[in-house]
N, CA and C of each residue as an Amber inpcrd file, in Angstrom:
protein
   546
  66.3930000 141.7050000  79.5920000  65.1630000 141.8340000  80.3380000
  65.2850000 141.0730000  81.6570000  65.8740000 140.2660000  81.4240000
  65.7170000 139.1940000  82.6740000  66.6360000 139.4790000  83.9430000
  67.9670000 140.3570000  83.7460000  68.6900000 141.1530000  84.5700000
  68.1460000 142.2800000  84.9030000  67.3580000 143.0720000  84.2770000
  65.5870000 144.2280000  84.4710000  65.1370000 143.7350000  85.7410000
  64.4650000 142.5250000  85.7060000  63.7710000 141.9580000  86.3820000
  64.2610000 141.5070000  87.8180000  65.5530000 141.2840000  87.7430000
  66.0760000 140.6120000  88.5060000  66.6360000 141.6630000  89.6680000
  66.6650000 142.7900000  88.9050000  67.3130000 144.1820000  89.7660000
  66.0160000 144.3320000  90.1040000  64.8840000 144.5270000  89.5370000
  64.0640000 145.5680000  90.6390000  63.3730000 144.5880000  92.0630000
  63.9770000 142.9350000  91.9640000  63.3440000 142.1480000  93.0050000
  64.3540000 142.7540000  94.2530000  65.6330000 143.2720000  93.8980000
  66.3790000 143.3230000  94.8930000  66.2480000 145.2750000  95.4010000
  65.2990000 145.4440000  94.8600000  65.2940000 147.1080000  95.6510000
  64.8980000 147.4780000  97.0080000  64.6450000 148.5660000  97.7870000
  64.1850000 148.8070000  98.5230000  63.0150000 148.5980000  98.4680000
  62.3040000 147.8590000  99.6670000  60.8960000 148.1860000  99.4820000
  59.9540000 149.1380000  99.5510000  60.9250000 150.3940000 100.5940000
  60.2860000 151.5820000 100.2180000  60.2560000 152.5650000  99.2540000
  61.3610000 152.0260000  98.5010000  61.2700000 152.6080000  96.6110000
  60.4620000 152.2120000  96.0840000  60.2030000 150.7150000  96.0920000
  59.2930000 149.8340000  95.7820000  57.5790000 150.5740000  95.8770000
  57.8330000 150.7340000  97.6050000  56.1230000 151.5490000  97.5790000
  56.2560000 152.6180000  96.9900000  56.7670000 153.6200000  97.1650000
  56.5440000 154.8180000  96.4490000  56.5850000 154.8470000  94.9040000
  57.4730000 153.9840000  94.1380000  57.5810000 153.6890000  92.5560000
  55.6560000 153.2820000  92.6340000  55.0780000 152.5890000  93.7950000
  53.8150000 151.7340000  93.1560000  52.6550000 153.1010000  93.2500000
  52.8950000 153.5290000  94.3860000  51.6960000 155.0180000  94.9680000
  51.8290000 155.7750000  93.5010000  53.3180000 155.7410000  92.9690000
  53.1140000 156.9590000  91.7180000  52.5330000 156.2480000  90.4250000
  52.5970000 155.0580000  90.2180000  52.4220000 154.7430000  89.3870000
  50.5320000 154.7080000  89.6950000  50.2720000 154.0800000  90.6850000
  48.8790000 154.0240000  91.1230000  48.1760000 155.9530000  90.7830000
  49.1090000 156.6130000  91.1700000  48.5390000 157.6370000  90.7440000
  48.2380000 158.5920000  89.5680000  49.3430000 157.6880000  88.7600000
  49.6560000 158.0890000  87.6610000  48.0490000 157.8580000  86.3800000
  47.8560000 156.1410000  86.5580000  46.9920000 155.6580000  86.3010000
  45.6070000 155.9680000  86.7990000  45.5150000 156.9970000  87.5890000
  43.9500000 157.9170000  88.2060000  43.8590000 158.7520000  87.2210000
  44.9150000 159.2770000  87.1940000  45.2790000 160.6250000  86.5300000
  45.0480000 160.1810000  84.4900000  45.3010000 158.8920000  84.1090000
  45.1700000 158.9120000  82.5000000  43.4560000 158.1550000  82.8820000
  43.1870000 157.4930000  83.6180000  41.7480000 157.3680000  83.6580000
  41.1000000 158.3690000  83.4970000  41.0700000 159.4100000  84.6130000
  39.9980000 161.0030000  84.6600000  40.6450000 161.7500000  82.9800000
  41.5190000 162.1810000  82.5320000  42.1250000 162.4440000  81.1770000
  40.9610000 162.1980000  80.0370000  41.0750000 160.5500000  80.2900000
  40.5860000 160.0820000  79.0570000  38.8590000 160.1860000  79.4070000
  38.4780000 160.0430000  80.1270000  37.0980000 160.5080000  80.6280000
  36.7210000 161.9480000  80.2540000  37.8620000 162.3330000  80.6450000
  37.7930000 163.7410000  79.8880000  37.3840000 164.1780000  78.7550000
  37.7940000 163.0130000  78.1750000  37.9230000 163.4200000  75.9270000
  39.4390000 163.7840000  75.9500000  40.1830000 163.6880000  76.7050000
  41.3620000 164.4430000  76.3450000  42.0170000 163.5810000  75.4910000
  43.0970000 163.8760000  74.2460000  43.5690000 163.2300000  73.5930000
  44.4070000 162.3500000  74.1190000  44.8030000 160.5690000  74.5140000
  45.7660000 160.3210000  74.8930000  46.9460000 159.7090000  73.4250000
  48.0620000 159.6130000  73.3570000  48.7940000 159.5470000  72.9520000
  50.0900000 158.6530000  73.6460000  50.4670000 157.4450000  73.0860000
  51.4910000 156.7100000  73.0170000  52.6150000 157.3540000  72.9790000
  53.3170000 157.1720000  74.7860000  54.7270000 157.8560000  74.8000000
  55.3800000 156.8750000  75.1310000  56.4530000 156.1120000  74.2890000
  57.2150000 155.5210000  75.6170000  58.4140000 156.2930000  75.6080000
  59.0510000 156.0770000  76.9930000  60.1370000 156.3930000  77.4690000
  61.5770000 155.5700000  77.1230000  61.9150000 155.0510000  75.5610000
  63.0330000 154.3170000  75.4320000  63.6630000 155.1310000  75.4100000
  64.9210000 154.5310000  75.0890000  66.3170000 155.3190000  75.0580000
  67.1870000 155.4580000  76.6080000  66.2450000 155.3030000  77.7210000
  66.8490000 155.0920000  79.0270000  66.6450000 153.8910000  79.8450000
  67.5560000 153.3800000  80.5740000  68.1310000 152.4500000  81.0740000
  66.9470000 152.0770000  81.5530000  66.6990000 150.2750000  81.2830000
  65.7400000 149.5590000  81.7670000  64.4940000 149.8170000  80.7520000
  64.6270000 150.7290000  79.5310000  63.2290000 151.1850000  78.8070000
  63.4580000 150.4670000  77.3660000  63.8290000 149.3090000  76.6010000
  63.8340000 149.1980000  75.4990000  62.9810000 149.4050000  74.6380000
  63.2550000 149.2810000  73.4280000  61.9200000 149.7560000  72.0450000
  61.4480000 148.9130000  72.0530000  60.2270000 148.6650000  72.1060000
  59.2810000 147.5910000  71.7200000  58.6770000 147.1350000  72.8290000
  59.4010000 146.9040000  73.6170000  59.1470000 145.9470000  74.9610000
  58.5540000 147.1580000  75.8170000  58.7910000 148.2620000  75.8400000
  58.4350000 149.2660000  77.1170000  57.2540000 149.6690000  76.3940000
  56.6540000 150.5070000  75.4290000  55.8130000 150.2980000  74.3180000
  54.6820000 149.5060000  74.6740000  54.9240000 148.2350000  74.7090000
  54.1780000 147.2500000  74.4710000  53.7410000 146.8960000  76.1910000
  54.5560000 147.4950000  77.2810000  54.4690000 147.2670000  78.2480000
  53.1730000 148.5820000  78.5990000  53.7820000 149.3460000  77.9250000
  52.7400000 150.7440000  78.2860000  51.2220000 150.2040000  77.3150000
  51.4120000 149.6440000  76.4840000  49.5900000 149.9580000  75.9160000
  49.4070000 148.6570000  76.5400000  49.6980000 148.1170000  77.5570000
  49.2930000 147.0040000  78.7700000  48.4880000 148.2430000  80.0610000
  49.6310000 148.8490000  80.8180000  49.5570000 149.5970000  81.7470000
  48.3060000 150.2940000  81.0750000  48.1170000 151.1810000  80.1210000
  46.9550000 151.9520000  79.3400000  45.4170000 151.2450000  79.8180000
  45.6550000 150.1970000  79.4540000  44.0990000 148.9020000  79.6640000
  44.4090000 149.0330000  80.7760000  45.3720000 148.9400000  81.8810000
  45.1800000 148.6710000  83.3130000  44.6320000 149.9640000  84.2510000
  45.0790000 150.4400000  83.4530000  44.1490000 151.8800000  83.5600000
  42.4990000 152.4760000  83.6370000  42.0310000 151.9930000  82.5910000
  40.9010000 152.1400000  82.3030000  40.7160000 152.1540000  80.7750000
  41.4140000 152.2350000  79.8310000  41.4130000 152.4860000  78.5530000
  40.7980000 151.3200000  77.9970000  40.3220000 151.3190000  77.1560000
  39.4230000 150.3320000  76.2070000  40.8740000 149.5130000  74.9670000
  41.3110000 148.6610000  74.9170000  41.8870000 148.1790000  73.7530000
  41.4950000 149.0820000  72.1690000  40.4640000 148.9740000  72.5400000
  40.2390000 149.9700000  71.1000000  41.0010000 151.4440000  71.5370000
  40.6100000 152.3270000  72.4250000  41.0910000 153.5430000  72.2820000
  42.6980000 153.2960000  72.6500000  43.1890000 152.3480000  72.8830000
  44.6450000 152.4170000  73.3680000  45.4870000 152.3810000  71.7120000
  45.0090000 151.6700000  70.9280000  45.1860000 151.6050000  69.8680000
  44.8920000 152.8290000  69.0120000  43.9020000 153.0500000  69.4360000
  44.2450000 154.8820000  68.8350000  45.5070000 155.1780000  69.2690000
  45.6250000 155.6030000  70.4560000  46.5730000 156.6470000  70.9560000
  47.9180000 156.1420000  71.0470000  47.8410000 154.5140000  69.8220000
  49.0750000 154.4330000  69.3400000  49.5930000 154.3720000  68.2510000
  48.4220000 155.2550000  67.4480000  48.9030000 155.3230000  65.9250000
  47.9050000 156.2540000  65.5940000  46.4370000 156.2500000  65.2750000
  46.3270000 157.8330000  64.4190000  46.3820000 158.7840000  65.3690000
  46.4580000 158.8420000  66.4570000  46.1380000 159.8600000  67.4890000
  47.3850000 160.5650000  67.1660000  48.3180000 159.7480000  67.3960000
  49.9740000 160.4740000  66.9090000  50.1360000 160.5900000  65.9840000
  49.8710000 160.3120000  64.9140000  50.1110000 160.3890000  63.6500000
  49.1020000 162.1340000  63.3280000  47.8820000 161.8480000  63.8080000
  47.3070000 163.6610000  63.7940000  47.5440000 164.4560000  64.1700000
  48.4020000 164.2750000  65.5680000  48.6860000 165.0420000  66.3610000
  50.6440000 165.7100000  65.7980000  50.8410000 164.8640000  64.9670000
  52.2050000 165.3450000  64.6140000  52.1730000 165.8600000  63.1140000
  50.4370000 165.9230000  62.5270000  50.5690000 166.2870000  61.6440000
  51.0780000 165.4670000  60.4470000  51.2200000 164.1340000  60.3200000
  51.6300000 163.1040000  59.4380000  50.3870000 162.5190000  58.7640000
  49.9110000 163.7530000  57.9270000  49.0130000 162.7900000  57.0380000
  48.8000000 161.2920000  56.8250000  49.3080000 160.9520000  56.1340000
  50.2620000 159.6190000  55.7070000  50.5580000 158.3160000  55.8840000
  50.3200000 158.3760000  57.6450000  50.5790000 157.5630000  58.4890000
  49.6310000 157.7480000  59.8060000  49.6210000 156.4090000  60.4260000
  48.3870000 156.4790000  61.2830000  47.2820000 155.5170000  61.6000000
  47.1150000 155.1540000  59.9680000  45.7250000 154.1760000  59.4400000
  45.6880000 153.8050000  58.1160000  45.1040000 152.4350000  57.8710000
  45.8870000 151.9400000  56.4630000  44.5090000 152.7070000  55.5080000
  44.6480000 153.3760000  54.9960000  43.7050000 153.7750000  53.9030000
  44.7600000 154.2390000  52.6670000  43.2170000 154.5280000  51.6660000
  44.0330000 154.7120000  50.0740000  44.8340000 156.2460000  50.2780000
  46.1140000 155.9790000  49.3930000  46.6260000 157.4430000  49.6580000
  47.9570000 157.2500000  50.7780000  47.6280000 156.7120000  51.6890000
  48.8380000 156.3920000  53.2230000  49.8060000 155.7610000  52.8080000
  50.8400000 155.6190000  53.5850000  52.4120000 154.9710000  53.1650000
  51.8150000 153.6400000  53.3590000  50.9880000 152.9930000  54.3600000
  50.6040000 151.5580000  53.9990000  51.9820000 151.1890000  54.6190000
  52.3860000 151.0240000  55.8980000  53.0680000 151.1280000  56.4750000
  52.3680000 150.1720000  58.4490000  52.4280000 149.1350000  58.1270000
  51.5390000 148.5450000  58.9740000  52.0030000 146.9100000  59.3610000
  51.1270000 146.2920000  60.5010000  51.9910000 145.3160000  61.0760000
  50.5080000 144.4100000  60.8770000  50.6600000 142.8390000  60.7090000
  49.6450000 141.9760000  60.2830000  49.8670000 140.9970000  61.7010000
  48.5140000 141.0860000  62.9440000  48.2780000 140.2500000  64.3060000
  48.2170000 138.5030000  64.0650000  48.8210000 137.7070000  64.8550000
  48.2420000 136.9220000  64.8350000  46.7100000 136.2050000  65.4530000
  46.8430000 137.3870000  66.3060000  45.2650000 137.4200000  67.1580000
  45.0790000 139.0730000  67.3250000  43.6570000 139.2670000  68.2800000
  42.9200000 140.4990000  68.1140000  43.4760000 141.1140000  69.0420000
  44.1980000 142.4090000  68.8980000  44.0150000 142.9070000  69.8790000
  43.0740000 143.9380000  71.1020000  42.0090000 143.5900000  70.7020000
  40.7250000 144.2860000  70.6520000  40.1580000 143.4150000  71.7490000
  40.4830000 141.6600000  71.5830000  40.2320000 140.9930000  72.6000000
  41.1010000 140.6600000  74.1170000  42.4440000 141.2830000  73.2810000
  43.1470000 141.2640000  74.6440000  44.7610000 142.0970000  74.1450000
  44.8250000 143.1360000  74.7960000  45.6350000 143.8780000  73.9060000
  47.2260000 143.2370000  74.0140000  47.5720000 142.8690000  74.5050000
  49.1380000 141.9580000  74.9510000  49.0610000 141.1990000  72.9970000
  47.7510000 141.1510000  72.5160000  48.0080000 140.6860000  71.2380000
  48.2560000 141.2140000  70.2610000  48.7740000 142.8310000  70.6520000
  49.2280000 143.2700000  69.9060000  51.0520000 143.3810000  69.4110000
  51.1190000 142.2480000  70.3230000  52.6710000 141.9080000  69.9100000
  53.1550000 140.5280000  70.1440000  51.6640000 140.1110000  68.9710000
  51.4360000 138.5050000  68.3150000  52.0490000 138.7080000  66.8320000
  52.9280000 139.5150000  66.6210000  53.1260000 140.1220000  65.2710000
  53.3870000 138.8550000  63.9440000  52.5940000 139.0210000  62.8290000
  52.5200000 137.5490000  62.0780000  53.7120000 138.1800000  60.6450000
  53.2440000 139.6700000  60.4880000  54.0430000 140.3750000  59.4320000
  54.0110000 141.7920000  59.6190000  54.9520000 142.3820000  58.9710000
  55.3110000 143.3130000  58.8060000  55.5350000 143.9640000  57.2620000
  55.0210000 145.1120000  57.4950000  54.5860000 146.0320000  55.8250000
  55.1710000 147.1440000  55.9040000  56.5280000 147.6950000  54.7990000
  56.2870000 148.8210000  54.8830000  56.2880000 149.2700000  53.4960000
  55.7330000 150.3470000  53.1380000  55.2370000 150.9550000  52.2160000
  54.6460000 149.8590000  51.4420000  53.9160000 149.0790000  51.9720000
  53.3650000 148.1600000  50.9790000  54.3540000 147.1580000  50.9670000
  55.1170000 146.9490000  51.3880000  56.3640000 145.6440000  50.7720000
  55.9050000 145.2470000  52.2650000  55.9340000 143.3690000  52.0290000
  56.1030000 142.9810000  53.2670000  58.3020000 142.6210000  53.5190000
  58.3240000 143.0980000  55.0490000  59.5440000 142.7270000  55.6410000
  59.9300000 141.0190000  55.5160000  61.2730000 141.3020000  55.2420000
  61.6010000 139.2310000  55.7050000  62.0310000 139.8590000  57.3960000
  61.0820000 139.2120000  58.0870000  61.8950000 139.3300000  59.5820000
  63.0480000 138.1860000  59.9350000  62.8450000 137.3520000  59.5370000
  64.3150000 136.6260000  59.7170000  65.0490000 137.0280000  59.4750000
  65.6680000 137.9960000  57.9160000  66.6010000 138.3600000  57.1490000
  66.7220000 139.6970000  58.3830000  65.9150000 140.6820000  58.9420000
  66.2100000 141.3750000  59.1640000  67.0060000 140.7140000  60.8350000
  66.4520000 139.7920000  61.2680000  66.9650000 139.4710000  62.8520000
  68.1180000 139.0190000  62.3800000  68.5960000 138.3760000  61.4380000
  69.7700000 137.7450000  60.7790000  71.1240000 138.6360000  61.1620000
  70.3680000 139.4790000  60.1860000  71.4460000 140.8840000  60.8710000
  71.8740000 141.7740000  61.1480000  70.9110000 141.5830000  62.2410000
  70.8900000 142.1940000  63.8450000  71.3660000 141.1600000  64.9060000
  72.1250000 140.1350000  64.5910000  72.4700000 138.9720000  65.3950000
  73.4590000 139.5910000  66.5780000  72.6680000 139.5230000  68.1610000
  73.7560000 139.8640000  69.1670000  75.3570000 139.5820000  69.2450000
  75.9460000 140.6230000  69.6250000  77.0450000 140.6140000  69.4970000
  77.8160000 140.0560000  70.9440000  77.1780000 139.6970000  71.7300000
  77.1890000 138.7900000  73.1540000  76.1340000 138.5040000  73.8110000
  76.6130000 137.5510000  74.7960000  75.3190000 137.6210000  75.4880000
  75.2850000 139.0280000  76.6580000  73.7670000 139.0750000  77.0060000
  73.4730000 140.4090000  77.5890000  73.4790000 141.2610000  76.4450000
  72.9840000 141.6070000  75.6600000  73.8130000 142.3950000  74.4500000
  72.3540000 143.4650000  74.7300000  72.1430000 144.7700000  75.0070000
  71.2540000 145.6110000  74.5080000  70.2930000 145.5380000  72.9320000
  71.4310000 145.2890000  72.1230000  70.7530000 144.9780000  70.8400000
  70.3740000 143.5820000  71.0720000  70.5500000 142.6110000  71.5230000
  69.8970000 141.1320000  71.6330000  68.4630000 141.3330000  72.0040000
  68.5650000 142.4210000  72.9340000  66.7780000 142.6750000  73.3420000
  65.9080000 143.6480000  72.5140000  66.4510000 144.3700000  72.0130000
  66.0960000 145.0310000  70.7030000  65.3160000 144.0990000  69.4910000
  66.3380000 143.5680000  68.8050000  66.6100000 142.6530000  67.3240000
  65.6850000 141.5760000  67.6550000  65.7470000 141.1590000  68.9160000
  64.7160000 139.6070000  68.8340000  62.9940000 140.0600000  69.6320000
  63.0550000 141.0500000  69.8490000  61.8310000 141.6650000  70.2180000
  60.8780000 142.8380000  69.5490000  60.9510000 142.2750000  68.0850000
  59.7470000 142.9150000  66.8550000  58.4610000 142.7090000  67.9370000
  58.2850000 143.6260000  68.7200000  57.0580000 142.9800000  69.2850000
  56.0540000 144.5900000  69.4810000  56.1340000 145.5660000  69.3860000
  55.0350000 146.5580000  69.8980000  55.1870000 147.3440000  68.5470000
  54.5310000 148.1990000  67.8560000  54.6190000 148.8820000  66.3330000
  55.8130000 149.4850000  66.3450000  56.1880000 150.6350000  67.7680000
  56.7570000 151.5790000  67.6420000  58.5350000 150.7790000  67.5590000
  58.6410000 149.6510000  68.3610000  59.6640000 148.8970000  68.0930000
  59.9890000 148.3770000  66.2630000  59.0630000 148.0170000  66.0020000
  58.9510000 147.6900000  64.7060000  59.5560000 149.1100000  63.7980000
  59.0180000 150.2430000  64.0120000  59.2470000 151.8750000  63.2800000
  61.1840000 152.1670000  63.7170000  61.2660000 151.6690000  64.8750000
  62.8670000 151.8480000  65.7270000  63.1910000 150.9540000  65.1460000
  63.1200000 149.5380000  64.3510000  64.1960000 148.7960000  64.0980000
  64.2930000 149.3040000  62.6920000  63.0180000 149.6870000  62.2130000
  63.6670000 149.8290000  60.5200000  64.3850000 151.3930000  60.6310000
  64.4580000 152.5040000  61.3180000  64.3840000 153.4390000  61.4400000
  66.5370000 152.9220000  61.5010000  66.5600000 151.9150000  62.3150000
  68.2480000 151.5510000  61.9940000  68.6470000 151.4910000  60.8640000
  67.5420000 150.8500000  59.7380000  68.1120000 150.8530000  58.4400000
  68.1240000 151.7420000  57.5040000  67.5530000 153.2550000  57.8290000
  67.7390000 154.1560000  57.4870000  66.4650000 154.4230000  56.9320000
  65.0400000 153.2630000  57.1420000  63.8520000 153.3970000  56.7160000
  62.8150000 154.4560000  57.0790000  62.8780000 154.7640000  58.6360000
  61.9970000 155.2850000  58.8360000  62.5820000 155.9000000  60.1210000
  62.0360000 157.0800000  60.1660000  62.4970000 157.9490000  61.5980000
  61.8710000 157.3350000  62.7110000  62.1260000 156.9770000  63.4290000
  61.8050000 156.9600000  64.8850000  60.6250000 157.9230000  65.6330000
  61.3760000 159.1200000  65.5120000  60.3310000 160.0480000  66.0800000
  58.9700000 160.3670000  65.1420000  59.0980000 159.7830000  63.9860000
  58.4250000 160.4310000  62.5520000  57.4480000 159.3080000  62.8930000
  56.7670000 158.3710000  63.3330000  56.5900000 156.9810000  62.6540000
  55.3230000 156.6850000  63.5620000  53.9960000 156.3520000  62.7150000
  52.7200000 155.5360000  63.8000000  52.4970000 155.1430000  62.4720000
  51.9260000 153.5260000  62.8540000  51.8370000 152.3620000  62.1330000
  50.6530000 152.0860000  62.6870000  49.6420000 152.0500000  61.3000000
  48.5210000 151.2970000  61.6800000  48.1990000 150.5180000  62.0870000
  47.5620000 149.6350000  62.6710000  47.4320000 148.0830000  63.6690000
  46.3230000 147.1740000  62.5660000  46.4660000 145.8970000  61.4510000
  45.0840000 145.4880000  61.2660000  45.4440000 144.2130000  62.6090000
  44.2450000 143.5190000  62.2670000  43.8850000 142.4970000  63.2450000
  43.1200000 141.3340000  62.1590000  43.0740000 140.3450000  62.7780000
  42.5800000 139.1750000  61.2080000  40.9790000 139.2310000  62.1050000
C-alpha cells in the first residue's frame, strides 16, 4: 500500500485532475442512481494493479458515503443487495435457514462506516475463524509481498469471502456476508 501511495504522489498533475473530474463525476452519477431507487451494488475492482481485496472494498463503501449514500444503504449494497441480485438465497443476511456466514464489528458501522473494517470475528457457516491461525499461514513471503497486503488486511467482508475462498471455502465471486454490529 504504501508504494500505492507513494506512486500516485509522483504523477502528473494533469492525470491527477482528470483521475479527480471523473471520479467527481462518477460520484454525481451513484448519488442521482440511488435517488433514483436504483439498486446499488458493491463492485470492487480487485484483481488489478493498485486494487487489493479488502482494502479497495473497504475503500469503495468509504467513497459510497462520500457520495451521498447513507452507511445503512451502503451496507446493503454490500451484502443482501448482491446476494439477491445473484440469486443466493443463503447468503446476504444472518437469518434462520442462511449459511450464517458473517463478520462480528468492533464498533458501528452505521455510525461511521470505515468501522466496518474494525473486524473483532469472523463466522463461517456458523464456526467462528482463528484469524491468527489463518494469518499464520498466509505469512509473507518478502517484504513488498502482494500477499503481505492481502493476509494482514482481513479488513472489508468481501476480503474476508477472498481469503477463505484461498482455502477452498468459499468462491469469491459466489460470496456476500452479512455485517452484525454490537
Amino acid at each position: 500500500v504504501t508504494s500505492y501511495v507513494a506512486s500516485m504522489k509522483s504523477r502528473d498533475p494533469k492525470a491527477v485532475a482528470t483521475a479527480r473530474a471523473t471520479y467527481d463525476r462518477m460520484a454525481r452519477s451513484l448519488d442521482r442512481l440511488n435517488a433514483a431507487g436504483v439498486t446499488i451494488v458493491l463492485g470492487g475492482d480487485t484483481g488489478i494493479p493498485g486494487a487489493w481485496h479488502g482494502w479497495a472494498e473497504q475503500y469503495e463503501l468509504e467513497t459510497m458515503v462520500a457520495a451521498g449514500m447513507t452507511p445503512a444503504q451502503v451496507i446493503v449494497a454490500s451484502t443482501s443487495a448482491p446476494a439477491r441480485i445473484l440469486k443466493l438465497a443463503d447468503m446476504g443476511s444472518v437469518a434462520t435457514g442462511k449459511s450464517a456466514d458473517f463478520i462480528v464489528l468492533d464498533a458501528n458501522p452505521l455510525d461511521d462506516i470505515t468501522n466496518a473494517g474494525r473486524i473483532s470475528d469472523v463466522y463461517l457457516r456458523g464456526q467462528r475463524l482463528d484469524r491468527a491461525a489463518l494469518r499464520g499461514r498466509w505469512a509473507p513471503s518478502g517484504a513488498g509481498s502482494r500477499l503481505s497486503a492481502i493476509s494482514y488486511r482481513l479488513s472489508a467482508p468481501s476480503a474476508i469471502s477472498y481469503q477463505l475462498s484461498a482455502l477452498g471455502a468459499l468462491s469469491y465471486q459466489r460470496s456476500a456476508i452479512g455485517v452484525l454490529a454490537p
